[in-house]
C-alpha angles and dihedrals in degrees: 000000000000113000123228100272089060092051097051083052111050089049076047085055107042098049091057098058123117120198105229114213108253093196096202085302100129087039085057096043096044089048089056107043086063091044089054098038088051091047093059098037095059086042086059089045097048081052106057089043090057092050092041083060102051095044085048099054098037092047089058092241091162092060093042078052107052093039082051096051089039105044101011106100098033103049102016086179094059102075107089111218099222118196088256093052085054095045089047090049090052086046089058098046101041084053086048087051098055103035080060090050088051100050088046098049086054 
């Protein structure tokens, strides 16, 4: 419950407000924070994909593919995990990461 003195002045307040012309200003300033944040956001994802696709390559990701797909479920103890395939395998999931942290901050 407000007391007396709140209420006085919250009428007080409230009388004394004055609307200020906002002259399509927050309208301006709202239309450009998306175009910025997207911006970015498709920079950072040009980007991961660039580096996905180097590490991929030089980590020879086709050839850890194929043996997976071709031995893989028959001998699973015959694929070597390399350290490159191990590095290759960080690499995704540090890009997944942080494609998650992304998609939850926004």
């Amino acid at each position: 419950m407000k007391t007396e003195d709140e209420r006085l002045a919250d009428s007080f307040l409230k009388a004394q407000i004055k609307e200020i012309p906002d002259e399509g200003f927050s309208r301006k300033v709202m239309r450009r924070i998306p175009n910025r944040a997207n911006r970015y956001n498709r920079w950072w994802q040009i980007f991961c994909t660039a580096v996905f696709v180097i590490l991929f390559t030089l980590l020879n990701g086709f050839g850890v593919a194929w043996q997976l797909l071709k031995h893989g479920y028959e001998m699973p103890h015959a694929i070597s995990f390399t350290p490159h395939t191990l590095m290759l395998t960080a690499a995704l999931v540090a890009v997944g990461c942080w494609h998650l942290y992304q998609e939850t901050k926004a």
